[in-house]
C-alpha positions in Angstrom: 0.0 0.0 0.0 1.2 3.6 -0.9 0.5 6.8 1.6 0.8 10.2 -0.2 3.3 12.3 2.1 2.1 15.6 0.7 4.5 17.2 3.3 7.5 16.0 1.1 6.3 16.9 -2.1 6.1 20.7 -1.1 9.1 20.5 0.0 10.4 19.2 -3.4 7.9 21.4 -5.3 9.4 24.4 -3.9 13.1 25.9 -5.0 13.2 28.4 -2.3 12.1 26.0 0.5 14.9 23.7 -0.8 17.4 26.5 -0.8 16.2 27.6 2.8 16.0 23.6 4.4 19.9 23.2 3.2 20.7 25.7 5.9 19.6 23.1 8.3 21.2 19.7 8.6 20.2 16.9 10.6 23.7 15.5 11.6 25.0 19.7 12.5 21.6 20.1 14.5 22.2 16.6 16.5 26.2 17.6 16.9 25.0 20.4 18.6 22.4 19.4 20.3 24.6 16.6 21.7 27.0 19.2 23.5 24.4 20.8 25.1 23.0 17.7 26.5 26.5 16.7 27.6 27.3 19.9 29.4 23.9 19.7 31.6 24.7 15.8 32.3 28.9 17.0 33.4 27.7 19.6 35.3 24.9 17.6 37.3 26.4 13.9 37.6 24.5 13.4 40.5 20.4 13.2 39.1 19.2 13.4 43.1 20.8 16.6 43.9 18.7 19.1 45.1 17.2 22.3 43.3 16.6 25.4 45.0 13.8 27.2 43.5 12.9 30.9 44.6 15.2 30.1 47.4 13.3 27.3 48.9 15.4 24.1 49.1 13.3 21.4 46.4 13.5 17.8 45.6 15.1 17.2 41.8 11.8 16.2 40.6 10.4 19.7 40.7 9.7 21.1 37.3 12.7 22.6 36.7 14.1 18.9 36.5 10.8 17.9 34.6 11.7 20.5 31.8 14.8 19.4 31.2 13.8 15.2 31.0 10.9 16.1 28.5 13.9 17.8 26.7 16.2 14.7 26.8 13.8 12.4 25.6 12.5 14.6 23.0 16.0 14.3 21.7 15.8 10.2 22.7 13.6 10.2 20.0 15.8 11.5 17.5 18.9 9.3 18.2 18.6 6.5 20.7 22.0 7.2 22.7 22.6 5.2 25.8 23.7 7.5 28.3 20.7 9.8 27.7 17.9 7.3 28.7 20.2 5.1 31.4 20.6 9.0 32.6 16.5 10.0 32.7 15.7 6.0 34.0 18.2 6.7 36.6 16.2 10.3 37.9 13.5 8.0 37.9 14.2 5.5 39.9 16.0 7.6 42.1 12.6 9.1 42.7 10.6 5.9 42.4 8.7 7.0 40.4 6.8 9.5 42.8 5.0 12.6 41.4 4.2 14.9 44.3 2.6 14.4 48.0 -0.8 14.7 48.9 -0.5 18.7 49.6 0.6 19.5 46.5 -1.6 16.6 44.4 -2.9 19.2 41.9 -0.4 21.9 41.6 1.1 21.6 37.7 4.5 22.3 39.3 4.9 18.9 40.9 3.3 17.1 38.4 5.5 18.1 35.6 7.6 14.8 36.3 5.0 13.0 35.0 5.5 13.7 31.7 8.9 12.1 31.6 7.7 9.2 33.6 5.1 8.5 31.4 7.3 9.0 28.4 9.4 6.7 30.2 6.9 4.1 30.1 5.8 4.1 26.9 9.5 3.0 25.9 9.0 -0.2 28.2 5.3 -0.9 29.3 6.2 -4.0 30.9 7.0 -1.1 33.7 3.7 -0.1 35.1 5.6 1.6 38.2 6.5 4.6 35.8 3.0 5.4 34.9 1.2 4.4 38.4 1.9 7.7 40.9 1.3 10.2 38.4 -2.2 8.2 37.4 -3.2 8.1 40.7 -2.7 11.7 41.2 -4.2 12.3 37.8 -7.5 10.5 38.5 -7.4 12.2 41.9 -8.1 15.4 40.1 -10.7 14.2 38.0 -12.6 12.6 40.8 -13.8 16.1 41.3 -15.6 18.6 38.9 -12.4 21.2 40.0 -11.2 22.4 36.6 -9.6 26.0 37.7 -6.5 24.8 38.9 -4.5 26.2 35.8 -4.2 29.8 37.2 -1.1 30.7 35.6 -0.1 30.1 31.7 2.8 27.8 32.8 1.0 25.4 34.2 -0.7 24.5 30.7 2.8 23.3 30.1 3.7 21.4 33.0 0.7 19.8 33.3 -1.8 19.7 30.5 0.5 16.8 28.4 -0.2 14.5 31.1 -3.5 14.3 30.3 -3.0 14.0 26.9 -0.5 11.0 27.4 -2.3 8.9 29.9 -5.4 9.3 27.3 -3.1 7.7 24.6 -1.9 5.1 27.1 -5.0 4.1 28.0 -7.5 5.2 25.6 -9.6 6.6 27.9 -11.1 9.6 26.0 -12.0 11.1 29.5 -8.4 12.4 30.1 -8.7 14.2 26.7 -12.3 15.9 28.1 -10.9 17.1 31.5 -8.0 18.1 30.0 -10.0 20.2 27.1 -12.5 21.7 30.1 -8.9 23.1 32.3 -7.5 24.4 29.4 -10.7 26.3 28.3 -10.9 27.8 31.9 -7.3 28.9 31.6 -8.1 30.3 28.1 -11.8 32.1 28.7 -11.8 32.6 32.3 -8.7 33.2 34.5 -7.9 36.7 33.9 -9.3 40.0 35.1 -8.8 41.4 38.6 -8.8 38.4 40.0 -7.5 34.6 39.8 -10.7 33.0 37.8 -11.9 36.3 37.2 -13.7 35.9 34.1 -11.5 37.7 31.8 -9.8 35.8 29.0 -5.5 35.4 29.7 -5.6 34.6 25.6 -6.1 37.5 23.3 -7.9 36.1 20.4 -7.5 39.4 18.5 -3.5 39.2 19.2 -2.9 35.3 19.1 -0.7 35.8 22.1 -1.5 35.2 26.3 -0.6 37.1 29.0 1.2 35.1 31.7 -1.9 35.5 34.4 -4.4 37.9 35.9 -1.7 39.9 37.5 -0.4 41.1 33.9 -3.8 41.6 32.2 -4.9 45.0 30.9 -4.6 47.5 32.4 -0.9 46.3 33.0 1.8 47.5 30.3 5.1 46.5 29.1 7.4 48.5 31.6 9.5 49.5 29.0 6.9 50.5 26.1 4.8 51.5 28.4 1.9 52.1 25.4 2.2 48.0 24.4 0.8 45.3 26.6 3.0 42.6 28.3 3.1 39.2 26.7 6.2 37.3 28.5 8.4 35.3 25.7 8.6 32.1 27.7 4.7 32.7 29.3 3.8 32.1 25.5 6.4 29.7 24.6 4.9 27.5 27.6 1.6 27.6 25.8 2.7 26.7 23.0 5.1 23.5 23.7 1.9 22.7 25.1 0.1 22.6 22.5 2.4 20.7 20.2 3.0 18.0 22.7 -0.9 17.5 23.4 -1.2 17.1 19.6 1.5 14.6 19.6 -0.1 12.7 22.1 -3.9 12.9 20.5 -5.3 11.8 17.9 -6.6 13.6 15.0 -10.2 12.6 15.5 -10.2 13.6 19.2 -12.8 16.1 19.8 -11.1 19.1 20.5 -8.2 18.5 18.3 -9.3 21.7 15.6 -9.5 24.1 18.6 -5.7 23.2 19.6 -5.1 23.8 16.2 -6.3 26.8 15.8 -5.0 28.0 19.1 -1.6 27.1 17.6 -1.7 28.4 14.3 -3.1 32.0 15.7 0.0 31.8 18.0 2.2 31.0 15.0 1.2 34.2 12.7 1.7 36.6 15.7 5.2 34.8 17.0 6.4 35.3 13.3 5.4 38.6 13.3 7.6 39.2 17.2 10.6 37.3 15.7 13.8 39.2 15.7 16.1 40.4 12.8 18.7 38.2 14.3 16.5 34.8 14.5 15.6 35.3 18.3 13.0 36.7 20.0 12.9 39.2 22.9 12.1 38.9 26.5 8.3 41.1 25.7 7.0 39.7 22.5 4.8 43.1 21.8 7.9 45.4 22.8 11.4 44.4 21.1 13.3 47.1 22.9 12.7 45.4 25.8 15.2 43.6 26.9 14.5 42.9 30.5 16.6 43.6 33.4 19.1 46.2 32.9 22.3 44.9 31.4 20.5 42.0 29.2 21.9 42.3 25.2 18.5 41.2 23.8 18.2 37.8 23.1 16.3 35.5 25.0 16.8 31.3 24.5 14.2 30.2 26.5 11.2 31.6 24.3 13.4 31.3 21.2 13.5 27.8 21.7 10.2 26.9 22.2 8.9 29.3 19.1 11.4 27.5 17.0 11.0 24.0 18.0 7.1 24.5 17.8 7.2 26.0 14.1 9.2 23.1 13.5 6.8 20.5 14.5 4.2 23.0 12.6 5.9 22.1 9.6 6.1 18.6 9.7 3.1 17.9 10.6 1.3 20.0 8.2 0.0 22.6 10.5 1.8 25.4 9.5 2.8 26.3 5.6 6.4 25.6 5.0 7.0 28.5 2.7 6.0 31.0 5.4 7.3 29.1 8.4 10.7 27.4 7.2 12.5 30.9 6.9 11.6 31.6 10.5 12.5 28.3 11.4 16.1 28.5 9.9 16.7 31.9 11.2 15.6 30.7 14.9 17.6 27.7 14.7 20.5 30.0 13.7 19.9 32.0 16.9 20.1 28.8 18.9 23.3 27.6 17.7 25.2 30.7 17.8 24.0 30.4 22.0 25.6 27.8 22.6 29.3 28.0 24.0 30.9 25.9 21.2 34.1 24.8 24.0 31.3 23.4 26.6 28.0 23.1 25.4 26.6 26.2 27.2 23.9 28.1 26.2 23.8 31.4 27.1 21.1 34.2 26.3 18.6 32.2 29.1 16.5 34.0 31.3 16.0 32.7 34.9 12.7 31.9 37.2 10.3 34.5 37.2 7.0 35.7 35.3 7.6 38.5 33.9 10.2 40.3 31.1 12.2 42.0 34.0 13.2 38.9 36.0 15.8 36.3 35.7 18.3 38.5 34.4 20.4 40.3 33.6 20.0 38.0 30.4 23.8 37.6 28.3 25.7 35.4 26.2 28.3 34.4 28.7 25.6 34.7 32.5 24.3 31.8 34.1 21.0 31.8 35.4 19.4 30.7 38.6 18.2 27.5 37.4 19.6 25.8 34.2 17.7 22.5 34.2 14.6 24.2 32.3 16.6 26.2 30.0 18.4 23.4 28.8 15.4 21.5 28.1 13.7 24.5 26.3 17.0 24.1 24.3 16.7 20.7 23.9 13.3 20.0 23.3 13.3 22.8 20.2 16.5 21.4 19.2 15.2 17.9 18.7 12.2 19.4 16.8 14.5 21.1 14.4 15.9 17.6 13.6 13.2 15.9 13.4 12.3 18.4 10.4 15.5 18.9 8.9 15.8 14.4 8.8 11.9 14.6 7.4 13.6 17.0 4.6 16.9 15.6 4.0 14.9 12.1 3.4 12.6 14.1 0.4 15.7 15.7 -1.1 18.3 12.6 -1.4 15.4 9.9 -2.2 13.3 12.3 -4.9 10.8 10.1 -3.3 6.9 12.1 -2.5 5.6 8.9 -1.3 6.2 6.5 1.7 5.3 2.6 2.0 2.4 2.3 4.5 2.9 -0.1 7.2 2.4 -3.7 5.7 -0.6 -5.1 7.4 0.9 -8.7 7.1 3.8 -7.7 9.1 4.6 -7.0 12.8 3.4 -3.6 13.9 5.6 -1.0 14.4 5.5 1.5 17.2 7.3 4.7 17.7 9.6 5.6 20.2 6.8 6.5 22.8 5.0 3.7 22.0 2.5 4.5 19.7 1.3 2.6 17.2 2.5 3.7 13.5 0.0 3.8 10.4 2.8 5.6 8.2 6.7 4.6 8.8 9.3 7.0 7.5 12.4 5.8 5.9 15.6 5.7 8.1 13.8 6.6 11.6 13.8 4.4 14.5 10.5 2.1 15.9 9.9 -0.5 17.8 9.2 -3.4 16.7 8.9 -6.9 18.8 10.6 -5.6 21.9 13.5 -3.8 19.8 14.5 -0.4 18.4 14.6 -1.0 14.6 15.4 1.4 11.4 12.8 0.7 8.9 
């Protein structure tokens, strides 16, 4: 059976696109990538050690940790290296498995493990411990009609994917409604004076969200004081979000075309808030701010997560690659040059905070508070940048706009979070029988 890839035959179609992909290659992107990984794993051999988040001493599987293993194993996709998922299993067992204690069951913070626990799973279901706490604390919160918890945009992020995964894991469609109704609230109803004021904290007319009630109009950008505040990394939460909750659902589920269209509104205005230099600022509506005095601009965190989710835009279809691609290339170009090519550093990060003015100040050569996140921002739109630039590389070497479909007389081939695969793509890794294969 032959599968039209229409994806690929755009690409081919289209001399400029071609011109623009060759500026990304899959092997320079995972080179990279692979520093950066190995500078976070040098400078924290010891995956228990504790995290100290706005000063208050934490456990390592607070979500700054979380970040950065959703990041790892969105590369662990890419390229199955050993170290990287012996180093996530081993966070994991460290913390066996545990999400968060009773007091903070339904704070998105301590759930954000989850989503590497569960990813965790998927790679080797015969491990039902990795999947069982967070569950639990899942079906917890859905024991109840509570669906306001999400008062802040970051918690979409940290929390929302869960839902989406344990859905696909279980194929219970209920995770996939509960997780719809929170997001809606966060969307409609949490701003205004108030938490769950009634005022929206996404600007339809805009495409972009303010980061919670606190920075709703009347609040300004404290730099342009005439433009309202929408935080880089507030948005680029959101919109990881997004991508990784369409990963994880399928096309038919209900709500699918409203995360859609949340994501493609989101994409016009980010293009339109992207830098000359690839990046984008700390305050997406004002580019001259550059957040607390003695920042130079950039900001990784944001820039990341922009990139990385125009990527996955692109190869999925979402997003038109004529319009998109440039973007992507420039942003991807803004990532590299970030990284400190002797160690694997990235600099340009913003710390902990919520707002444009925190964290910093923001350079190419400071360190911020907490690095875990960062890096996985870095990472996770790293990964997404390869999986595009393979997805084009394949098109362009094979002249090929087609792709066998999975033979239905053969053994089923799952991807590497252990979902079941309709439509295999040449020279990327599945599972197949137990083991990691190349079809």
């Amino acid at each position: 059976m032959i599968k039209t890839l229409g994806l690929a035959a755009a690409f081919m179609a289209s001399a400029a696109t071609a011109t623009t992909a060759a500026a990304i290659q899959p092997a320079s992107v995972m080179e990279t990538a692979g520093e950066v990984a190995a500078y976070f794993m040098r400078s924290c051999p010891d995956v228990g050690a504790d995290s100290y988040v706005g000063g208050k001493k934490r456990n390592s599987r607070i979500w700054t940790r979380g970040v950065f293993y959703e990041g790892l194993l969105n590369l662990y996709r890419e390229e199955q290296r050993p170290e990287w998922l012996d180093y996530a299993v081993e966070w994991g067992e460290f913390h066996q498995w545990y999400s968060c204690t009773d007091s903070q069951r339904r704070h998105a913070d301590f759930q954000c493990c989850g989503q590497a626990y569960l990813q965790m799973y998927m790679l080797d279901t015969s491990r039902p411990e990795r999947m069982e706490h967070i569950k639990m604390r899942i079906d917890d919160m859905m024991a109840t009609d509570k669906v306001d918890d999400w008062y802040w945009v970051d918690a979409i992020q940290m929390a929302m994917p869960i839902f989406a995964m344990l859905g696909s894991i279980t194929g219970d469609e209920a995770y996939w409604e509960r997780m719809y109704e929170m997001y809606a609230y966060t969307r409609n109803r949490h701003g205004g004076s108030k938490k769950g004021g009634g005022k929206p904290l996404f600007n339809e007319e805009t495409g972009l969200w303010y980061r919670d009630y606190q920075f709703d109009p009347p609040y300004k950008d404290k730099v342009e004081t005439d433009k309202d505040c929408y935080w880089s990394r507030g948005n680029g939460w959101v919109y990881m979000a997004l991508a990784r909750v369409m990963q994880f659902t399928p096309e038919d589920e209900a709500h699918r075309a409203d995360y859609e269209a949340d994501f493609r509104s989101m994409s016009r205005a980010l293009l339109d808030c992207q830098r000359a230099d690839g990046s984008w600022s700390v305050s997406l509506a004002a580019p001259s701010n550059y957040g607390a005095e003695g920042s130079e601009g950039p900001e990784m965190t944001g820039t990341s997560l922009f990139v990385g989710g125009m990527a996955y835009g692109i190869r999925t279809g979402l997003l038109d690659s004529a319009t998109y691609m440039p973007a992507v290339v420039r942003g991807w170009e803004a990532m590299r040059r970030a990284v400190h090519p002797a160690t694997g550093f990235v600099g340009y990060m913003q710390g902990s905070g919520s707002k444009p003015e925190d964290g910093g100040p923001i350079t190419y050569d400071s360190k911020p508070d907490f690095e875990d996140f960062g890096i996985g921002c870095w990472l996770w739109g790293a990964a997404e940048v390869h999986a595009l630039a393979r997805q084009m590389e394949q098109a362009e070497a094979t002249g090929i706009t087609e792709t066998p479909g999975a033979d239905a007389g053969a053994e089923q081939l799952f991807d590497l979070m252990g979902r079941r695969v309709a439509k295999p793509e040449r020279g990327r890794a599945y599972i197949r029988g137990g083991r990691v294969v190349v079809y």
